[in-house]
Each structure stands twice: as C-alpha cells, then as structure tokens.
PAKOL-466711 format. One record per residue: residue in three letters; x, y, z of N, C-alpha, C, O in turn. Coordinates in steps of 0.1 Angstrom, whole numbers. Example, Ala and Ser with C-alpha at 12.3 -4.5 7.8 and 13.67 -1.06 7.14 Angstrom:
[marlo 'ALA'; [132; -57; 78]; [123; -45; 78]; [132; -33; 78]; [142; -33; 85]]
[marlo 'SER'; [128; -22; 71]; [137; -11; 71]; [129; 0; 79]; [134; 11; 80]]
***
This chain:
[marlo 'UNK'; [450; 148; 2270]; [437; 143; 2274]; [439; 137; 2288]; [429; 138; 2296]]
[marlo 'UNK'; [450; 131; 2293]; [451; 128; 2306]; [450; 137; 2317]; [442; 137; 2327]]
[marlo 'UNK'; [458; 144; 2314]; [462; 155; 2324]; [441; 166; 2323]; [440; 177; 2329]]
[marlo 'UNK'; [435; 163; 2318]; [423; 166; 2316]; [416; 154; 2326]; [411; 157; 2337]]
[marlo 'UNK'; [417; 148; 2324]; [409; 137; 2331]; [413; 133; 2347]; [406; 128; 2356]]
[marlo 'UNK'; [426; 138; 2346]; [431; 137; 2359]; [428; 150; 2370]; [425; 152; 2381]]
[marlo 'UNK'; [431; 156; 2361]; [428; 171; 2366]; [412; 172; 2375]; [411; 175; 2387]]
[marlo 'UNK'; [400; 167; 2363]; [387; 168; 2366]; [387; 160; 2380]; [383; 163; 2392]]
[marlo 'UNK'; [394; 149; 2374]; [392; 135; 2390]; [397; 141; 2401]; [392; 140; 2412]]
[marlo 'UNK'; [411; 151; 2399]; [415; 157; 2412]; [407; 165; 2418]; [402; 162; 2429]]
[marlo 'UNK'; [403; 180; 2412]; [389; 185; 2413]; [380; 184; 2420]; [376; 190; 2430]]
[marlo 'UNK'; [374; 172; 2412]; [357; 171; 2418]; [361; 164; 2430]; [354; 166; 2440]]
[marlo 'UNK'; [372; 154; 2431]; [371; 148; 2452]; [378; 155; 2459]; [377; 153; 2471]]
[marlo 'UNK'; [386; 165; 2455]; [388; 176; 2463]; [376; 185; 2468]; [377; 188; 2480]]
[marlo 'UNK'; [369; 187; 2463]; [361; 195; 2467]; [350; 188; 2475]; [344; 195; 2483]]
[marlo 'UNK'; [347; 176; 2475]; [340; 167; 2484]; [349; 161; 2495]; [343; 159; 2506]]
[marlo 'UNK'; [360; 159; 2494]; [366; 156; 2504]; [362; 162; 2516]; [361; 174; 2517]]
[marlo 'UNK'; [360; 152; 2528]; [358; 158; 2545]; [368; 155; 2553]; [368; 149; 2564]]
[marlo 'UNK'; [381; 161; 2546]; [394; 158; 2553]; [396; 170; 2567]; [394; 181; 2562]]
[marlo 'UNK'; [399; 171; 2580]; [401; 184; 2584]; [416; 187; 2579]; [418; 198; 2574]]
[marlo 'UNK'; [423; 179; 2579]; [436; 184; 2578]; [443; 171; 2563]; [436; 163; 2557]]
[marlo 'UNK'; [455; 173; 2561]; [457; 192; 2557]; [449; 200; 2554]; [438; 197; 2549]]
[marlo 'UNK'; [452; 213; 2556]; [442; 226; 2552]; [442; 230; 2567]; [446; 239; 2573]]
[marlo 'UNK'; [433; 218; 2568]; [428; 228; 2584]; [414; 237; 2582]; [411; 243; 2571]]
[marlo 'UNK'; [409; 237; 2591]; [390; 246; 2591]; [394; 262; 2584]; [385; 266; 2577]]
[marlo 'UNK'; [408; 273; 2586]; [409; 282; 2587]; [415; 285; 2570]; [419; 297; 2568]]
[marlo 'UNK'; [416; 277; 2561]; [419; 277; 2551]; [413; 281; 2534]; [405; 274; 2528]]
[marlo 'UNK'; [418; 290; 2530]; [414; 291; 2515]; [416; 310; 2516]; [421; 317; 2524]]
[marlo 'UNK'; [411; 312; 2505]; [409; 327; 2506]; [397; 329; 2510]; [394; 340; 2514]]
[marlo 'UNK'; [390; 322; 2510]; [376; 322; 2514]; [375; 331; 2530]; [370; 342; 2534]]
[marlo 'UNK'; [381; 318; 2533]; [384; 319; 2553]; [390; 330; 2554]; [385; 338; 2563]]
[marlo 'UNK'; [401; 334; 2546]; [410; 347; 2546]; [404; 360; 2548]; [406; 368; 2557]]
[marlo 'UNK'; [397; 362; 2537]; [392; 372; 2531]; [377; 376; 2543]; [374; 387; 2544]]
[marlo 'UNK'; [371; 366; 2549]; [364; 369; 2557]; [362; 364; 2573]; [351; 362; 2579]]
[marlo 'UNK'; [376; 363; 2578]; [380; 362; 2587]; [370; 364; 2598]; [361; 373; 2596]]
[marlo 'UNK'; [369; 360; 2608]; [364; 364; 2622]; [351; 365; 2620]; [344; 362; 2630]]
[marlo 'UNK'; [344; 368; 2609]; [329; 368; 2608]; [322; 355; 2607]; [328; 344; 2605]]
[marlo 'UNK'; [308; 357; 2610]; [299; 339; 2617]; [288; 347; 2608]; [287; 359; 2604]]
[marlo 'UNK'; [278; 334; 2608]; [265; 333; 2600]; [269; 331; 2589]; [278; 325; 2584]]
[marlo 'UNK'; [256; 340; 2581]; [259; 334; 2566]; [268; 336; 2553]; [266; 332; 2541]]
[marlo 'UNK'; [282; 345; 2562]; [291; 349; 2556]; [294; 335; 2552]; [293; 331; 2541]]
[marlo 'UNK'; [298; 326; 2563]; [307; 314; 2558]; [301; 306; 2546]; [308; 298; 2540]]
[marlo 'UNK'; [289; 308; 2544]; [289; 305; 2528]; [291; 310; 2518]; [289; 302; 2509]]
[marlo 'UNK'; [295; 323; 2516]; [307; 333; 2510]; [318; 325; 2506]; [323; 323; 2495]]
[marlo 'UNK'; [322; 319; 2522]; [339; 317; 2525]; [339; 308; 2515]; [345; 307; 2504]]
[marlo 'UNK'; [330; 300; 2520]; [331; 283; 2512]; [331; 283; 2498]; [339; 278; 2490]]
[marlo 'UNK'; [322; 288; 2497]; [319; 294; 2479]; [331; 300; 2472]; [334; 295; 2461]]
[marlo 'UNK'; [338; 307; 2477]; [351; 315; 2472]; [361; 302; 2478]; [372; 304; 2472]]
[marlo 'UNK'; [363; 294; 2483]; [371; 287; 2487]; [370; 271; 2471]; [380; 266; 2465]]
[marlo 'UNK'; [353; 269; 2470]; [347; 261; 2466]; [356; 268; 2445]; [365; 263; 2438]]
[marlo 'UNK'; [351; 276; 2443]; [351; 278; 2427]; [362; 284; 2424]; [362; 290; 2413]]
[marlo 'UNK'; [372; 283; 2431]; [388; 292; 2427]; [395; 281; 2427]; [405; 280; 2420]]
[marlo 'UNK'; [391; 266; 2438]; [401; 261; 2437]; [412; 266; 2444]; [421; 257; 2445]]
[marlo 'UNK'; [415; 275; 2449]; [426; 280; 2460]; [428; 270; 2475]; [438; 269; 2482]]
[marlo 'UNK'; [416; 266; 2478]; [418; 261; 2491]; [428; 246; 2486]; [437; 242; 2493]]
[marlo 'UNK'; [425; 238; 2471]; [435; 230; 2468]; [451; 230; 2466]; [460; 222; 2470]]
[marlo 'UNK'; [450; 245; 2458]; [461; 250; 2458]; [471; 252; 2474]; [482; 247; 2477]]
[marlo 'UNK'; [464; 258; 2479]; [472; 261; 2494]; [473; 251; 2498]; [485; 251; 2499]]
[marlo 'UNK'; [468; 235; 2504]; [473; 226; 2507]; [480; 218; 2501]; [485; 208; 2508]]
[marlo 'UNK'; [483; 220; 2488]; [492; 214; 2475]; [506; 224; 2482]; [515; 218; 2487]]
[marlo 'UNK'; [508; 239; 2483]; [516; 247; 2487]; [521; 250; 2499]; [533; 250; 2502]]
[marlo 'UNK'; [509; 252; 2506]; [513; 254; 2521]; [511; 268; 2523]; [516; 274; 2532]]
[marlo 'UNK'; [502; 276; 2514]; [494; 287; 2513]; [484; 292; 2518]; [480; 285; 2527]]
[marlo 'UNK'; [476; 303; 2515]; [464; 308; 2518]; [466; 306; 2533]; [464; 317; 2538]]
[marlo 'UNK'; [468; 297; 2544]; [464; 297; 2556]; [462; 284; 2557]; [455; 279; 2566]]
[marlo 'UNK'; [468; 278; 2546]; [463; 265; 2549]; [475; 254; 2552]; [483; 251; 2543]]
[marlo 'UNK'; [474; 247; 2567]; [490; 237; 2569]; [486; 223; 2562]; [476; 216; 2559]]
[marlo 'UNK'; [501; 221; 2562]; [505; 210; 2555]; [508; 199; 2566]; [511; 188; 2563]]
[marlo 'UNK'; [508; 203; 2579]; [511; 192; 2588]; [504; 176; 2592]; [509; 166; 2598]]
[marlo 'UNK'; [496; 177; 2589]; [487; 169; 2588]; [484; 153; 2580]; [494; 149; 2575]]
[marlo 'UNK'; [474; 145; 2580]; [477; 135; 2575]; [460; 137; 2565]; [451; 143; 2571]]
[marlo 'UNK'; [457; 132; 2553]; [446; 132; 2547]; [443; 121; 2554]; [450; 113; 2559]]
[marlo 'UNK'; [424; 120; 2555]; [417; 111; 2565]; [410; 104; 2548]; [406; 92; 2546]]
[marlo 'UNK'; [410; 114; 2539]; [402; 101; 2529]; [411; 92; 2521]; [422; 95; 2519]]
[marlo 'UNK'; [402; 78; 2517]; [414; 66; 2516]; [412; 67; 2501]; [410; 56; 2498]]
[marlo 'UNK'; [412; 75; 2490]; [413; 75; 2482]; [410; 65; 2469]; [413; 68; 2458]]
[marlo 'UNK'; [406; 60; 2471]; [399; 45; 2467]; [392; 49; 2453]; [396; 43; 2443]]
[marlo 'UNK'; [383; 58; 2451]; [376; 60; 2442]; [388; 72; 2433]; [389; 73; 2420]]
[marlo 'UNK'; [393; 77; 2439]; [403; 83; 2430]; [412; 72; 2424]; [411; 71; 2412]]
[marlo 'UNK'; [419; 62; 2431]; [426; 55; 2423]; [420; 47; 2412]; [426; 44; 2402]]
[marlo 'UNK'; [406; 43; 2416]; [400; 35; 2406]; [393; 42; 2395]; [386; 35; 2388]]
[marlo 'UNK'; [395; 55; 2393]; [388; 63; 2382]; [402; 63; 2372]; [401; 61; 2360]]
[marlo 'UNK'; [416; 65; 2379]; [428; 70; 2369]; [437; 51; 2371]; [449; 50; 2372]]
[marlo 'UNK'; [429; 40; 2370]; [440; 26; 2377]; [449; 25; 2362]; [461; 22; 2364]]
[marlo 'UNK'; [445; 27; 2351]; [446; 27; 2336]; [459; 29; 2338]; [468; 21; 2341]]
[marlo 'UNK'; [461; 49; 2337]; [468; 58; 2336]; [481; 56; 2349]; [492; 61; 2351]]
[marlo 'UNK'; [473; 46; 2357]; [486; 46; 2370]; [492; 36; 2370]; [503; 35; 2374]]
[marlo 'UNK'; [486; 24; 2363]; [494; 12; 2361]; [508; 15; 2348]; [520; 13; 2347]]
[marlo 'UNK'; [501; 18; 2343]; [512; 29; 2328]; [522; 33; 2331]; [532; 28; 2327]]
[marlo 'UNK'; [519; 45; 2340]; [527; 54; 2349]; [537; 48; 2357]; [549; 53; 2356]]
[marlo 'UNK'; [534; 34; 2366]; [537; 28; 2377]; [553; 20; 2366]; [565; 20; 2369]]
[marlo 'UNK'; [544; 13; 2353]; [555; 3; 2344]; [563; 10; 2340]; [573; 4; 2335]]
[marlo 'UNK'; [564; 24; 2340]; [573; 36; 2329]; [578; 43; 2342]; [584; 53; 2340]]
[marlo 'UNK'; [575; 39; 2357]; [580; 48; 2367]; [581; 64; 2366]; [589; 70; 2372]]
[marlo 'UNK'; [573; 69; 2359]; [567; 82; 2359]; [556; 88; 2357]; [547; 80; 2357]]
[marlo 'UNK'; [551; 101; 2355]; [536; 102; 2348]; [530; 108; 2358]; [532; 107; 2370]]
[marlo 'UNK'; [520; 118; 2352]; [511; 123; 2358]; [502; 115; 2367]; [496; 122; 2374]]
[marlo 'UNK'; [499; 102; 2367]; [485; 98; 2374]; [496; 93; 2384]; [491; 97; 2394]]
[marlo 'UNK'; [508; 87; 2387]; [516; 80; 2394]; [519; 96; 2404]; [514; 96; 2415]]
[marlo 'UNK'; [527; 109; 2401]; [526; 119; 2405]; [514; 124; 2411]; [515; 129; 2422]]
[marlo 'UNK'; [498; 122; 2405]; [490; 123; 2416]; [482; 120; 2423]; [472; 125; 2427]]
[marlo 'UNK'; [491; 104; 2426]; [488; 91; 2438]; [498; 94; 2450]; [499; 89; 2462]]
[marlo 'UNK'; [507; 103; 2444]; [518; 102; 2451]; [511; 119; 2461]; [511; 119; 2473]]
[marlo 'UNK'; [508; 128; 2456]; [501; 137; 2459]; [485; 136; 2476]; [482; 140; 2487]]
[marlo 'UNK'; [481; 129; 2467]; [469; 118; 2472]; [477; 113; 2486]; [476; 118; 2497]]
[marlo 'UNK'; [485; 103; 2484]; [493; 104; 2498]; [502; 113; 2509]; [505; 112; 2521]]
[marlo 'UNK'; [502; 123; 2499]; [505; 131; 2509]; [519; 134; 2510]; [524; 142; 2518]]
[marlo 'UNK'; [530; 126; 2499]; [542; 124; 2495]; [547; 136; 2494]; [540; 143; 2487]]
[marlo 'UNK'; [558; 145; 2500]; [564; 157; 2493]; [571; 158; 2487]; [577; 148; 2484]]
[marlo 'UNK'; [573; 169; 2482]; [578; 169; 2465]; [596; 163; 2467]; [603; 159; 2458]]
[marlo 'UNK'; [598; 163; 2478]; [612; 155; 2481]; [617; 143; 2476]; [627; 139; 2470]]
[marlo 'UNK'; [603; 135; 2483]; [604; 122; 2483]; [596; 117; 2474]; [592; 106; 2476]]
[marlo 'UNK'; [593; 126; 2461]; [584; 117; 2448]; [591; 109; 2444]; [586; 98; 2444]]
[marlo 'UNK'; [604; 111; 2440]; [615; 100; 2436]; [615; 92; 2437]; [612; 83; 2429]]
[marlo 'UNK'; [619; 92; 2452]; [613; 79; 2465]; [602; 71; 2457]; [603; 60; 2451]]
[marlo 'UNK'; [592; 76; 2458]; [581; 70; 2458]; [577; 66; 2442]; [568; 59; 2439]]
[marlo 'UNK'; [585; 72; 2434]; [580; 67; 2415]; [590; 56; 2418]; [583; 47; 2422]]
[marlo 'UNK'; [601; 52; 2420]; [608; 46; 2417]; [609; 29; 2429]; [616; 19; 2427]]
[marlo 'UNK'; [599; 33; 2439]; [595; 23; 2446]; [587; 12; 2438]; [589; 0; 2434]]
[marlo 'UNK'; [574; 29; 2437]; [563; 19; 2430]; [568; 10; 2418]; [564; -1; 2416]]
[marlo 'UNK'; [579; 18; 2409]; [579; 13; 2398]; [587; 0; 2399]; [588; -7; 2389]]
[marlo 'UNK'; [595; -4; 2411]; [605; -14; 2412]; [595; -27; 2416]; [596; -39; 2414]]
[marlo 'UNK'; [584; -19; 2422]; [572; -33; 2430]; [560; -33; 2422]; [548; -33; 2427]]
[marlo 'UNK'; [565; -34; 2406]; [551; -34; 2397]; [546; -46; 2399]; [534; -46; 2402]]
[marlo 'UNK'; [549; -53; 2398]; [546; -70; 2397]; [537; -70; 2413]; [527; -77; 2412]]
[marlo 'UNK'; [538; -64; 2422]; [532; -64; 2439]; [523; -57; 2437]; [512; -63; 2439]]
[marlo 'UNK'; [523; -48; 2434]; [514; -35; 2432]; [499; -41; 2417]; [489; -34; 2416]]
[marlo 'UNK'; [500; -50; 2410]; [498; -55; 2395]; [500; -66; 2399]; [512; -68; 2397]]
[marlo 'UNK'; [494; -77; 2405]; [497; -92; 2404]; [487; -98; 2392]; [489; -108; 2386]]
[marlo 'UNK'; [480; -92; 2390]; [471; -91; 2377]; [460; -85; 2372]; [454; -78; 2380]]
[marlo 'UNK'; [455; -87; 2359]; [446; -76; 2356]; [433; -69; 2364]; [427; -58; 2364]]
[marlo 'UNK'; [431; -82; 2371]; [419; -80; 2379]; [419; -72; 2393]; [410; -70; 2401]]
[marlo 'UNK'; [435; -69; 2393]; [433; -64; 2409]; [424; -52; 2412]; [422; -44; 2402]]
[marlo 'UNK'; [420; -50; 2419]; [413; -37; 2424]; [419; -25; 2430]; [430; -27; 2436]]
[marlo 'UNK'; [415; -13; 2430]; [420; 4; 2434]; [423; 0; 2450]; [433; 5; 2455]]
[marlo 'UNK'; [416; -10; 2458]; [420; -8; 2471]; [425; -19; 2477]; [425; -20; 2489]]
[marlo 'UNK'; [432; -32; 2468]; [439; -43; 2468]; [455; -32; 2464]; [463; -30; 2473]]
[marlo 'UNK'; [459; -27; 2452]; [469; -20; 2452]; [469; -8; 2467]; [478; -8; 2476]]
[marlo 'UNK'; [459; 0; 2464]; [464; 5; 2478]; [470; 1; 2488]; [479; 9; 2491]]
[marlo 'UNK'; [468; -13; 2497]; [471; -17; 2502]; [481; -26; 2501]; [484; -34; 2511]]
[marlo 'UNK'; [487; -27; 2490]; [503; -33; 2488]; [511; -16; 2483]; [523; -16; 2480]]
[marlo 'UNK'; [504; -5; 2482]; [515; 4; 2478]; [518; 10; 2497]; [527; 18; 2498]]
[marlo 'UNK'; [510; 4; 2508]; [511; 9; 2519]; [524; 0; 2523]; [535; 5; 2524]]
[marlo 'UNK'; [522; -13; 2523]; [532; -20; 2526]; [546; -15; 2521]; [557; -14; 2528]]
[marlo 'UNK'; [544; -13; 2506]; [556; -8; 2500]; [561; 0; 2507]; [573; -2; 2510]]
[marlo 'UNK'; [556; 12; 2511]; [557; 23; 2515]; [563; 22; 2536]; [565; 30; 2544]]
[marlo 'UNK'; [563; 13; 2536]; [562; 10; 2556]; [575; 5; 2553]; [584; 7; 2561]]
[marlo 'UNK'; [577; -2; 2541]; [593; -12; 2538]; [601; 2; 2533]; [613; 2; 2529]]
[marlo 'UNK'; [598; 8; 2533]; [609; 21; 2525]; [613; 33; 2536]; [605; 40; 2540]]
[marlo 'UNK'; [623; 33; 2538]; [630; 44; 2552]; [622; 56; 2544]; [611; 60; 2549]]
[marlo 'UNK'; [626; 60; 2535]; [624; 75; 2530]; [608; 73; 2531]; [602; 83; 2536]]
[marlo 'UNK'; [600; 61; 2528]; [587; 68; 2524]; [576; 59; 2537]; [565; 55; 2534]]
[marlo 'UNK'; [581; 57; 2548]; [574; 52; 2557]; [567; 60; 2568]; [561; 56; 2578]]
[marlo 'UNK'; [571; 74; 2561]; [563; 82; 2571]; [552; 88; 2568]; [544; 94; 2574]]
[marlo 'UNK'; [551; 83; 2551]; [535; 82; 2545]; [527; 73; 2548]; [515; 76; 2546]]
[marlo 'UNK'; [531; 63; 2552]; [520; 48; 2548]; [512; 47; 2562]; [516; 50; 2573]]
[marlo 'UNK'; [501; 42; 2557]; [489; 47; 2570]; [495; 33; 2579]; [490; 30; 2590]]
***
C-alpha cells in the first residue's frame, strides 16, 4: 500500500512539476521520437512524454535525452507533506521507500543514499523535534544536515 501511495504522489508532481532541469526541454521519448518538428506536434511530444512516464524515468536514469546535470528548482514541500507519516518511519528505521524517495526528490545519487538514510536517520530527533513539525520546517533542518555532511553537501540548496 505504500509503495502505491508513494508511487501515485511521485507521479502526479512529477508531471506538474516546472523544473527545466534535470531533464532539460529536449527530454522524454516524446521529444525524441519527434524531434526538430514545431507547432502542434509538440503536443504529441508532451502527451507521449505525459502518459508513459518515460520523461520520469529518464531523469531518474539519465535516459531518453534527458541530463542529470542539473539541480531540481521545485522545493518539494507538498510531496514531503503528503508521505511525512511514511518518512518519519522510514527516517526512525533509517530506511524505506518514502526516506529513498526524499532522497530522490533531492536529487541524491544512488551513491550517496547511504549517506543520506543514515544521516537522516542519526538526526531524527533534528529533523522530528516533535509531532507538530511541518514538511518545510524538516526540510529545512534536512538542508542543514545535508551542508554539515562532506558526502551530501553537494545536495543541499
């Protein structure tokens, strides 16, 4: 049921997301598949980009045409506050799918998840000073965390 719910939440702000990069404008099969052409192809592109889910894929991978160099511009706020449940969980047990896709959400590579499950999970108490904290009160102590950490300071905004 998680991995359901998480899945949907990744999904649906992916596809609203107005990030240019990662991805980049030239990204998806969409872009691919109809290269070089203008007008009302590009709502083809988008559409095939939009209902495959591929253009997520490729910036998860570094596929379809789409780079990974980049920094995501959206602050994630409403994603963290849809899965805070599943991530505080995640965060006390230092593993888990919702903690893996905060870690994602930042932009973490699969290198340095470690890094970053085992951060979060050492600064529960920082991250959780209590029940009431909010999705963009932890944000902003998991940045700090993340600026204090050699390995993972090349995430934190």
């Amino acid at each position: 049921m998680k991995k359901t719910i998480i899945s949907i939440a990744l999904l649906g702000l992916s596809s609203t997301a107005m990030a240019e990069a990662p991805g980049g404008p030239g990204c998806g099969w969409g872009n691919m598949l109809f290269e070089g052409q203008s007008g009302p192809v590009q709502f083809l592109a988008t559409t095939t980009n939009g209902t495959s889910g591929n253009k997520t894929f490729g910036m998860t991978s570094g596929t379809n045409g789409c780079s990974m160099n980049g920094t995501l511009t959206y602050g994630g706020a409403s994603l963290l506050g849809s899965i805070m449940g599943e991530f505080s969980e995640d965060v006390a047990r230092g593993e888990g799918e919702a903690l893996n896709a905060v870690a994602v959400m930042y932009g973490v590579e699969q290198q340095d998840r470690a890094s970053f499950a085992t951060a979060m999970h050492t600064n529960f108490q920082t991250l959780f000073p209590n029940e009431d904290v909010t999705a963009e009160e932890v944000m902003a102590s998991m940045n700090e965390i993340m600026k204090a950490d050699a390995d993972l300071a090349k995430y934190a905004a």
